[in-house]
C-alpha positions in Angstrom: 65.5 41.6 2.3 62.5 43.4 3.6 59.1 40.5 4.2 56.0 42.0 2.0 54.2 41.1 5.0 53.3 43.6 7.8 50.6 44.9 10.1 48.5 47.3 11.3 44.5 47.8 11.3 42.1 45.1 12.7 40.1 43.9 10.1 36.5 43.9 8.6 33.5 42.4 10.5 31.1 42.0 7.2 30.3 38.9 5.5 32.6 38.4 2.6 32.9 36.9 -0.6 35.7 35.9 -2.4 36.6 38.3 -5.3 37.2 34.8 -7.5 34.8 33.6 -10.3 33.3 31.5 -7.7 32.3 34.3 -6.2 29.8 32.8 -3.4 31.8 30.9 -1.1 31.4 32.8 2.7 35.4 33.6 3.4 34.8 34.6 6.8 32.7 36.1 9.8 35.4 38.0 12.2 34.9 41.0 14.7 36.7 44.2 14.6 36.5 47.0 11.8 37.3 47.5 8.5 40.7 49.5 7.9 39.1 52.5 7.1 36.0 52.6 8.3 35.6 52.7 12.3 33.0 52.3 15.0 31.7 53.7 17.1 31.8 52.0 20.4 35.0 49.6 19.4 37.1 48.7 22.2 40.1 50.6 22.9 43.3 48.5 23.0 45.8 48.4 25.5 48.7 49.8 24.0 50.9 49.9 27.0 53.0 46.6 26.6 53.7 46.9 23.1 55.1 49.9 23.0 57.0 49.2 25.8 58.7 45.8 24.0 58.8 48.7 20.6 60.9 51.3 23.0 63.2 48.2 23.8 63.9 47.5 20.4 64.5 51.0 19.5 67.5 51.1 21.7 69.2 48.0 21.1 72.7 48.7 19.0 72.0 47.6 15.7 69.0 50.2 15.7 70.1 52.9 18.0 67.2 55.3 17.0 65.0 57.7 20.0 61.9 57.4 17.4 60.3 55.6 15.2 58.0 56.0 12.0 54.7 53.9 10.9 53.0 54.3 8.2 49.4 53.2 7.1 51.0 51.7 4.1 52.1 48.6 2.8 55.3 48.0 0.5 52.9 48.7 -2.5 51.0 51.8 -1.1 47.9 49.9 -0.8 44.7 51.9 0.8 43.3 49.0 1.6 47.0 46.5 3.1 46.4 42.9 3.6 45.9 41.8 7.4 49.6 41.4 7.5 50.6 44.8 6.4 48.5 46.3 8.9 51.2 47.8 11.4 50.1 51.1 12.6 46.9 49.9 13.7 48.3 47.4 15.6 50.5 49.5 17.3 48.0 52.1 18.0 44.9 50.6 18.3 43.7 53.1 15.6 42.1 51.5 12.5 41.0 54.5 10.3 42.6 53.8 6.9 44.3 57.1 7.0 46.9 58.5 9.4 50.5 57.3 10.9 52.4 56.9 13.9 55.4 58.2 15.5 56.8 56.1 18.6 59.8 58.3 20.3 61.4 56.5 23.6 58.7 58.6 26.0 55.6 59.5 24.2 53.4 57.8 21.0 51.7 60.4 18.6 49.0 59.6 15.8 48.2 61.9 12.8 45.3 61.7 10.8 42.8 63.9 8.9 39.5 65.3 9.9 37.3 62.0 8.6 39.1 60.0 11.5 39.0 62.6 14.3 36.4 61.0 16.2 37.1 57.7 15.3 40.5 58.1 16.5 39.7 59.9 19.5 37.9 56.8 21.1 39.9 54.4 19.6 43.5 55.8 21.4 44.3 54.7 24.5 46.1 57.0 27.0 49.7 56.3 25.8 48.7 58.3 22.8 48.1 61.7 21.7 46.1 62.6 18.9 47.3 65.0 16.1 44.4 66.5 14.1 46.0 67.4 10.9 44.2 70.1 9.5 43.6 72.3 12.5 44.9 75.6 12.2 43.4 76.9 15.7 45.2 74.0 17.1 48.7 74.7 15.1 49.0 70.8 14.8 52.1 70.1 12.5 52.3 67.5 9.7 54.4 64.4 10.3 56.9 65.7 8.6 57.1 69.0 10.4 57.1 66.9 13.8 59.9 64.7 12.7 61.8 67.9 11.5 61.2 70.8 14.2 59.8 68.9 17.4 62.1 66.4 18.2 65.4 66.8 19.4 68.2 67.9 17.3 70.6 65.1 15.5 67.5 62.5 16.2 68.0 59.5 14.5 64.8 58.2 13.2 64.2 54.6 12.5 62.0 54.1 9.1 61.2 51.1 7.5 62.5 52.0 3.6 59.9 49.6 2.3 57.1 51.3 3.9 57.9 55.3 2.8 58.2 56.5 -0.7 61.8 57.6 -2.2 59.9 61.4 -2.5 58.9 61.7 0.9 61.9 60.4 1.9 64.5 62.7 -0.3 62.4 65.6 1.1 62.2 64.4 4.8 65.8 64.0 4.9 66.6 67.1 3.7 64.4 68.7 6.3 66.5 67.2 8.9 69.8 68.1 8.1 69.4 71.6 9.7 69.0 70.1 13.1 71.4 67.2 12.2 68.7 65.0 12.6 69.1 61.9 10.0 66.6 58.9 8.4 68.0 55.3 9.5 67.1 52.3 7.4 66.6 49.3 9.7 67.5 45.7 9.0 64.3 44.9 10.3 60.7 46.7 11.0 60.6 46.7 15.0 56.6 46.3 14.7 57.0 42.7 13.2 58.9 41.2 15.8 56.5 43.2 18.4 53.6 41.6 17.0 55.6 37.9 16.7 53.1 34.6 16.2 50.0 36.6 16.7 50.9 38.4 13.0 48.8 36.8 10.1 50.1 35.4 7.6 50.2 36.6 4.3 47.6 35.9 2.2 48.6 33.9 -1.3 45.0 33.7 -2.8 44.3 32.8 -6.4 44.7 35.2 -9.6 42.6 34.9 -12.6 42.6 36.5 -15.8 40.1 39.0 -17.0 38.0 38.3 -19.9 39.0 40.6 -22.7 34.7 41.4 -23.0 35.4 43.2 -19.6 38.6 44.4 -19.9 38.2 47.2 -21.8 38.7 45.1 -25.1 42.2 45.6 -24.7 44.9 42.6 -24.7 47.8 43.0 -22.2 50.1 42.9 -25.4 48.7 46.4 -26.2 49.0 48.0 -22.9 52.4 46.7 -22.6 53.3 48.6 -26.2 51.8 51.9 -25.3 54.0 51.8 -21.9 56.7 50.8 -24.3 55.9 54.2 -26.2 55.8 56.1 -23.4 59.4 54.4 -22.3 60.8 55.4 -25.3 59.3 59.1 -25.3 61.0 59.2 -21.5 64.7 57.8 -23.4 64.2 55.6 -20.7 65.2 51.9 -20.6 62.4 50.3 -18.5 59.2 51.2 -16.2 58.8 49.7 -13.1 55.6 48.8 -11.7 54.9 48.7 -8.2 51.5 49.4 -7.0 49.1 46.4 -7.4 46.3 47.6 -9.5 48.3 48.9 -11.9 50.0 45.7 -12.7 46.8 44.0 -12.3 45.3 46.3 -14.7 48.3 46.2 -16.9 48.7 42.3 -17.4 44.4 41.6 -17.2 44.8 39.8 -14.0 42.8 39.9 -11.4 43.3 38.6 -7.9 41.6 38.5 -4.2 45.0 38.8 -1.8 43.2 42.3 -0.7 39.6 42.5 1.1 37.4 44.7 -1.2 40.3 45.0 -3.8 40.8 42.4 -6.7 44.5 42.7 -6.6 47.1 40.2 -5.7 50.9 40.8 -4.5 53.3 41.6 -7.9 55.4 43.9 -9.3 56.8 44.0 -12.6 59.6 45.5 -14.6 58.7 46.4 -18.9 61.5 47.2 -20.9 61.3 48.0 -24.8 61.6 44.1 -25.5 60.4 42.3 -22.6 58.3 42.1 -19.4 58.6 40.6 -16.0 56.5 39.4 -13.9 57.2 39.1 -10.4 54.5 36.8 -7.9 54.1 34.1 -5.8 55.1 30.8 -7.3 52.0 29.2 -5.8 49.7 31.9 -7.4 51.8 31.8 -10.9 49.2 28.6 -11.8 49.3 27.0 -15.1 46.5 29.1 -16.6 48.4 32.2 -15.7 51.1 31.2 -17.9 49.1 29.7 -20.6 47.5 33.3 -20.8 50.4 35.7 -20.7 52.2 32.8 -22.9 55.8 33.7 -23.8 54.9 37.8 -23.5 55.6 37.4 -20.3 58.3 36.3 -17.8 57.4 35.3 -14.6 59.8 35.3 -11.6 59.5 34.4 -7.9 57.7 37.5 -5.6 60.7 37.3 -3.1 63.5 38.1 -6.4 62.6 41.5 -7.2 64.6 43.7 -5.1 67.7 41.1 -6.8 66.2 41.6 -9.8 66.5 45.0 -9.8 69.9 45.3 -8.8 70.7 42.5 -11.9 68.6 44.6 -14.6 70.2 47.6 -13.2 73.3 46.2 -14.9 72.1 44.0 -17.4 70.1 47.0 -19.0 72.3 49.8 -18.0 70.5 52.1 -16.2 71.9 55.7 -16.0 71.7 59.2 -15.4 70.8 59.3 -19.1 69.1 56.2 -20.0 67.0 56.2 -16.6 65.0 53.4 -15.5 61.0 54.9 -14.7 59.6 54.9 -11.5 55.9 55.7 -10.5 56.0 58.5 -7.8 54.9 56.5 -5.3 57.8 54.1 -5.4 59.1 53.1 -2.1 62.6 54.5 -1.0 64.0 50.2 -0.7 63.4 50.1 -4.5 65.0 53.3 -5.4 68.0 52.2 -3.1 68.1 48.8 -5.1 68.5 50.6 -8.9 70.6 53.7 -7.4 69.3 57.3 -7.5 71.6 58.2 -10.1 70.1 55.3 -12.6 66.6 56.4 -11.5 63.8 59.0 -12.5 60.5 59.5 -10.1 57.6 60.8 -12.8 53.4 60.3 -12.1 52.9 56.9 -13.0 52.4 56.8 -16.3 49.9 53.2 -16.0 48.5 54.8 -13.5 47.3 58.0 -16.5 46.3 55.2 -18.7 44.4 53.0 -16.1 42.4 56.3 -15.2 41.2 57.2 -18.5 38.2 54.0 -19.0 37.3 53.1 -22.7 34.2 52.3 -24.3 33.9 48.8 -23.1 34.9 49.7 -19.8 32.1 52.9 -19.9 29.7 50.7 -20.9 30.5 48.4 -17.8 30.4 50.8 -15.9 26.7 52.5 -16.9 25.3 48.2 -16.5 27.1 47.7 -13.8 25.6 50.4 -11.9 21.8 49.7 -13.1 22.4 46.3 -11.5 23.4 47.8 -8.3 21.0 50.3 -8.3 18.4 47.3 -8.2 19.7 45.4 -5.3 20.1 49.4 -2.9 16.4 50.0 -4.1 15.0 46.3 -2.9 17.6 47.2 0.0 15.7 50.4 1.0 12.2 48.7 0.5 12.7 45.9 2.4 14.2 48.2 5.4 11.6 50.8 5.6 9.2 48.2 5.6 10.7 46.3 8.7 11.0 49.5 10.4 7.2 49.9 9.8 6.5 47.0 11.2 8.4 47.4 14.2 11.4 45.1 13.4 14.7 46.1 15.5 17.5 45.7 13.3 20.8 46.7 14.4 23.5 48.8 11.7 25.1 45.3 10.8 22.1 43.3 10.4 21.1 45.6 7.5 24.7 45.7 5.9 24.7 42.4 5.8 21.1 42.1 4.0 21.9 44.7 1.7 25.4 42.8 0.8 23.0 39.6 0.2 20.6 41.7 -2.3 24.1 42.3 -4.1 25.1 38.8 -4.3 22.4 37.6 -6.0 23.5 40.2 -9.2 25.2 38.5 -12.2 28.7 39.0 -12.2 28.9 40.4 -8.7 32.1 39.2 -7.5 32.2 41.0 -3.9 32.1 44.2 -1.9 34.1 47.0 -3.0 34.9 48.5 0.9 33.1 47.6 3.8 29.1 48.5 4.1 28.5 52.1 6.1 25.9 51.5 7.8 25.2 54.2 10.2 22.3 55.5 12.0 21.8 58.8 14.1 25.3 60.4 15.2 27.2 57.6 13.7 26.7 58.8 10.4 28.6 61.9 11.4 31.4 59.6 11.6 32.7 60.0 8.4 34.2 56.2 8.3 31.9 54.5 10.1 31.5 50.6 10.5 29.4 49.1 12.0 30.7 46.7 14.8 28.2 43.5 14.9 28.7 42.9 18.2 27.8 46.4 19.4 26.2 48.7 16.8 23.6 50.9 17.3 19.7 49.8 16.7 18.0 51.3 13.7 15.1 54.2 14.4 13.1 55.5 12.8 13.3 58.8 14.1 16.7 59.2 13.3 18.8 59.9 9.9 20.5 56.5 8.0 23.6 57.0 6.0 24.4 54.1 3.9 27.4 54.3 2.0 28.2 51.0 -0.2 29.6 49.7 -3.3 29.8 46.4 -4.9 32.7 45.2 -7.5 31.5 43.3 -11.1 33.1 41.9 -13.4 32.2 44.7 -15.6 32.9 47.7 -13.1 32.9 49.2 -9.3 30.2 51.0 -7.5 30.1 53.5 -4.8 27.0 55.0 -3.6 25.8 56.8 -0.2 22.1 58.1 0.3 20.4 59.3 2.8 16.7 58.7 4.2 14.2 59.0 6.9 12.2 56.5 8.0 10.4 59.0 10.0 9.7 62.7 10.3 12.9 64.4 9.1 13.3 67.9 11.3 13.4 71.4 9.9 17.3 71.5 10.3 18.3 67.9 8.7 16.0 69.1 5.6 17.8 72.1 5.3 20.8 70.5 5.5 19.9 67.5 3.2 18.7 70.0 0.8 22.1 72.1 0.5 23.9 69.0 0.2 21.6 68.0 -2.6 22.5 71.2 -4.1 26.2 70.8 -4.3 25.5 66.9 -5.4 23.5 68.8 -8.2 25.8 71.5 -9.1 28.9 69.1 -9.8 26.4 66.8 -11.7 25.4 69.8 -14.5 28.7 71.4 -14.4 30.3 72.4 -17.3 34.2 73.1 -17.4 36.7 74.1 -19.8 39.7 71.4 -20.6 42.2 71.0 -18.6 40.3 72.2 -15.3 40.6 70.4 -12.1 39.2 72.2 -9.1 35.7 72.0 -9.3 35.6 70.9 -5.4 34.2 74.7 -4.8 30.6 74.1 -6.9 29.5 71.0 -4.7 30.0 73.7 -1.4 28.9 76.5 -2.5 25.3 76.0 -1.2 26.6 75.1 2.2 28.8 78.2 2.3 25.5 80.3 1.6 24.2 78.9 5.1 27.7 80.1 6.8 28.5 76.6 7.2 32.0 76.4 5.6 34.1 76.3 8.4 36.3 73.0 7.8 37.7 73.5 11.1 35.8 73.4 13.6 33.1 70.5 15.1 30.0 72.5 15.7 28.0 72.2 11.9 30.8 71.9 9.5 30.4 71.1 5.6 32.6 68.1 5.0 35.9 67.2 6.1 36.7 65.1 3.4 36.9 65.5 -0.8 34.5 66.3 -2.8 34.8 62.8 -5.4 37.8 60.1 -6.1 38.3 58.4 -8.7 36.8 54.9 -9.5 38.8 52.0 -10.6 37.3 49.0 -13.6 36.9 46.2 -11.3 39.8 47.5 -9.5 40.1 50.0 -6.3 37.2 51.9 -5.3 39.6 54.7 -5.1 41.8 55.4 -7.3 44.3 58.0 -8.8 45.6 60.0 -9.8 42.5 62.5 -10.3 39.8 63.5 -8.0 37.7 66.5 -7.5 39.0 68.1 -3.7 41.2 70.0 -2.1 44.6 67.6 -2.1 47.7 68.8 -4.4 47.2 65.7 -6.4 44.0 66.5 -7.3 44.5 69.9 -8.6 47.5 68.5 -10.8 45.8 66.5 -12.8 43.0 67.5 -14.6 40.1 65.8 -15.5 40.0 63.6 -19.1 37.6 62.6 -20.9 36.7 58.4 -20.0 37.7 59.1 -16.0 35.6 58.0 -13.7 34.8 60.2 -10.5 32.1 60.0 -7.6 30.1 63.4 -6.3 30.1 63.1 -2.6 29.4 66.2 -1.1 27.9 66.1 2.6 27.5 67.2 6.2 28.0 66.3 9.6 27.0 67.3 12.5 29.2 65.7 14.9 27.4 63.9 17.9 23.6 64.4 16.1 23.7 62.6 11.9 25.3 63.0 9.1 24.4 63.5 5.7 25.6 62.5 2.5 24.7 62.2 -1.3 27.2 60.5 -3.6 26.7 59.1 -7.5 29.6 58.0 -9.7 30.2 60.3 -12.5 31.7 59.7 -15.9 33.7 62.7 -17.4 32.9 63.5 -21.2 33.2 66.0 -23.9 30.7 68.8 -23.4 28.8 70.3 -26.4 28.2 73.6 -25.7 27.1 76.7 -28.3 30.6 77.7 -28.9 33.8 76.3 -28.4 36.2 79.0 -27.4 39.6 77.2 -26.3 40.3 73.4 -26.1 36.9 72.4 -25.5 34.5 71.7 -22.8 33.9 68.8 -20.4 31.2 67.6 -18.2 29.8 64.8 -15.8 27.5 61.8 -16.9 25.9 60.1 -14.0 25.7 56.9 -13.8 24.3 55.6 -10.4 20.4 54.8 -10.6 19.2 55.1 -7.4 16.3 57.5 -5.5 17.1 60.4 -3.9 14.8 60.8 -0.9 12.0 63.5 -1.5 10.9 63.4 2.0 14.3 65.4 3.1 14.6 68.3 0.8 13.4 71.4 1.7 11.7 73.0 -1.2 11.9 76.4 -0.5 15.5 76.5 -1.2 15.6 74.4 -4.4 15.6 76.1 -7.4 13.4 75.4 -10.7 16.1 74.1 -12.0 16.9 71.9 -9.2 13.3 70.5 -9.5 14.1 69.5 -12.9 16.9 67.9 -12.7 15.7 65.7 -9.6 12.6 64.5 -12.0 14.9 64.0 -15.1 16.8 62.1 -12.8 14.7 60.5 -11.1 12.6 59.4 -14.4 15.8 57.9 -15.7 16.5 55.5 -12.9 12.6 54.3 -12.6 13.2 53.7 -16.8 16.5 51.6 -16.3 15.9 50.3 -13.0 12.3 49.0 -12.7 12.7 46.7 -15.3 15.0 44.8 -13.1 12.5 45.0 -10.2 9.4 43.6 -12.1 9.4 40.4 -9.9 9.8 42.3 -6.8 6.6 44.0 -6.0 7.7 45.7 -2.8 10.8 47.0 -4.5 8.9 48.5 -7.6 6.7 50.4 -5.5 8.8 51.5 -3.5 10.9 52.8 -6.5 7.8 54.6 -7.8 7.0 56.6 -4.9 10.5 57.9 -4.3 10.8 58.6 -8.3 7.0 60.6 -8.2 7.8 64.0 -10.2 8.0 67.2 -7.6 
């Protein structure tokens, strides 16, 4: 049996507050950076003597591999892992949240995307080198390329089958066989025993139920019967769930074992005529059961990988009568039930959780009022220390902004670590602010701030962008085509079943012959173009999104999903700009309805969009109008929430003045 528990990243420096009803208990106050958001300026760590003690390991007999695999993930495929499950940042050093590692007995490679290449280029030490996925002009090879064409031929490759999905596995191994390379499941992951006592432990925090008036209005018993449906549909005989807010959704449970994420460690197995719960014992408290009552059975966290073998049998599972898994399902689990008795399909939770309800809309729209309310009082109070000659540094003002969000009824935590950048550290596209050495806030230079609060009632993710100062000729021009792509995915209007969009919110950029992806000097973005939003779950979430990625473009956009608009800019070394809303997709009422129908984007984030930095004679008429219809709106639902802060209201009516 494989421990849940495992490491990597070194974890977030912010004040935080547990994601529990009793929400305003401090948990802790700890240096370092968030798993996916990096500074600039953090320490690089000596690698040398852990992957020395790694290499040792690797050779021993009951391994016997020349390399090594680590992923970012946990055993769930958590963005966000637990301190524990944090193992390629503690073997690298690098804590972006995206990216792995591959450890051969002589050299030590990290791949990662274009958000973490600067992050990850002063967070390596010298024992590494630094694969920029993405980079044509550099002819950098995926991972999986690496493993199959640079390495020698009949490699075996140590993987940890808890850590890698049964579909990138299945295609890995296949890729191998040419060169008579070959995937070798170890007993044990070599990066635990590296990182010994110093590992955390794993966190066991407590789980609460939802309240039925926030979630969505829907019991658990009626989410379990429409995955029954869909288990019958599949002539399947069970589903099994293994990525944590999906059985948090699923079961209206709600738990803080993940900073930023109100998840806790389960799976579960549904069949037509029951439902299993696995979790912690200690977590599995008496109000846990009274809720799911006997709907529900509950089994220890450590039995599941038995389980499965048992039900396997007990239910039998075959070629015919599969059991479901979520694509994501880890390569250990599929190995438990047997290929032949399993079926990989997109989750099908995972297609329900994405497509919110009216209750959850509704949460969603107050929600982000709210939050609007506390960025705004944010902004005021900021510009007006600045003014007055105040020297705050990037984590001084996270942490007051995080404050203003506290004091918000139902606020129940951060949903990802505050970015909090100034100058070129908001060209870092995840940045965090290190509290211990973090730039000083001036006024003469851009501020990013990227944040996001979770509610009972929904999650929020914003970013804007201001000025304190005089903004120059360049960073309006950029601000402004930024702007415009944040305006053209806001008003667009798309036929049913569409999903790439990601080409509207660059278009402006790629009029000032700024759409090389590829290169350092004035790029758009590196990164997509909007994610989707969880209910009081993950900030990000699947399987939809408006970008590039293959998922993205093979799922369309529904009706009820949740997406942000993100578009922005970065030039690397100087600022950074970007301008990101969350969006709610809807049915479109056009003048004629050729086809399926039409969709389109209502915005729900209230908060200014600095005037100061557009450049005018680039915005269109119709740009103008939609910044004051916008703008109106948020002063209408926001600034009754501001009527007892005077600074905050004014401030709000300046930045909302029609243009």
């Amino acid at each position: 049996m494989w421990s849940r528990c495992s490491f990597g990243a070194l974890r977030a420096h912010t004040h935080r507050y547990l994601l529990t009803p009793a929400f305003t208990q401090t948990v802790r106050f700890s240096c370092g950076t968030t798993t996916n958001m990096g500074a600039i300026g953090t320490r690089t760590v000596d690698t040398t003597e852990r992957l020395a003690k790694l290499r040792e390991l690797l050779k021993k007999p009951e391994n016997n591999v020349k390399a090594f695999f680590v992923p970012s993930e946990d055993q769930h495929f958590s963005e966000y892992p637990a301190h524990s499950d944090e193992r390629r940042a503690f073997i690298s050093g690098f804590n972006g949240s995206a990216g792995c590692a591959i450890i051969t007995l002589r050299d030590a490679f990290l791949f990662t995307d274009g958000r973490y290449f600067l992050q990850a280029s002063q967070q390596l030490d010298s024992n590494w080198k630094l694969m920029k996925q993405g980079l044509p002009v550099e002819d950098v090879p995926t991972w999986q390329e690496f493993l199959s064409k640079h390495l020698e031929q009949g490699t075996r490759i140590g993987i940890d089958p808890t850590l890698i999905s049964a579909a990138d596995a299945e295609s890995l191994k296949k890729s191998l066989e040419p060169r008579g390379s070959e995937l070798v499941s170890l007993q044990q992951n070599p990066v635990d025993i590296v990182w010994g006592k110093d590992r955390p432990p794993c966190p066991h925090n407590s789980v609460f139920p939802l309240d039925i008036k926030y979630a969505a209005g829907e019991t658990f018993q009626n989410k379990l019967q429409r995955l029954r449906e869909e288990i019958t549909k599949k002539n399947a005989v069970a589903s099994v769930v293994t990525l944590l807010d999906e059985v948090a959704w699923l079961f209206n449970l709600r738990g803080t074992d993940i900073d930023f994420n109100p998840v806790f460690f389960a799976y579960a197995v549904v069949t037509p005529k029951e439902a299993i719960l696995f979790m912690n014992d200690a977590q599995a408290q008496h109000s846990i059961k009274t809720f799911l009552g006997s709907d529900v059975e509950i089994r220890p966290y450590e039995s599941f990988i038995p389980s499965l073998r048992q039900l396997t049998t007990t239910l039998g599972a075959n070629k015919e009568k599969p059991m479901l898994l979520g694509d994501k399902t880890s390569l250990a689990v599929v190995e438990a039930i047997g290929q032949e008795n399993a079926v990989l399909i997109p989750s099908p939770v995972a297609a329900m959780k994405a497509i919110k309800n009216k209750t959850e809309i509704e949460g969603f729209r107050k929600c982000h009022i709210r939050d609007g309310a506390a960025l705004i009082r944010y902004f005021a109070w900021l510009e007006e220390q600045l003014n007055g000659g105040a020297e705050l540094n990037e984590s001084q003002a996270a942490a007051k902004l995080e404050e203003f969000r506290s004091e918000l009824d139902l606020f129940r935590g951060l949903s990802f670590t505050t970015i909090s950048s100034t100058g070129p550290n908001a060209a870092v596209i995840h940045y965090s602010p290190d509290p211990n050495d973090c730039a000083i806030i001036r006024k003469d230079q851009i501020y990013l701030c990227d944040s996001g609060g979770q509610y009972l009632d929904g999650t929020t993710d914003v970013t804007r962008t201001l000025h304190f100062g005089t903004p120059t000729d360049e960073e309006k021009r950029a601000f402004t085509r930024v702007l415009q792509g944040h305006i053209s995915i806001d008003t667009a209007v798309f036929p049913i079943g569409t999903s790439g969009v990601d080409s509207f919110a660059r278009r402006a950029l790629w009029q000032e012959g700024w759409g090389n992806r590829y290169t350092f000097i004035t790029p758009e973005y590196r990164h997509g173009t909007g994610h989707g939003v969880g209910h009081f779950l993950n900030v990000h979430e699947g399987p939809h999104g408006i970008g590039t990625r293959i998922a993205y473009n093979s799922t369309s956009l529904k009706a009820g999903m949740t997406v942000s608009n993100e578009p922005g800019y970065y030039a690397d070394g100087r600022y950074g700009i970007r301008t990101e809303s969350v969006v709610i997709v809807r049915e479109a009422k056009t003048p004629n309805n050729f086809g399926n129908g039409y969709l389109c984007f209502e915005r729900v984030t209230m908060c200014p969009i600095q005037t100061k930095l557009i450049d005018f004679s680039v915005l269109t008429a119709q740009e103008k109008e939609w910044l004051n219809s916008y703008h109106a709106e948020t002063l209408e639902k926001v600034g009754p929430l501001l009527r007892n802060d005077r600074r905050a209201l004014q401030w709000l009516e300046r930045e909302c003045s029609p243009v």
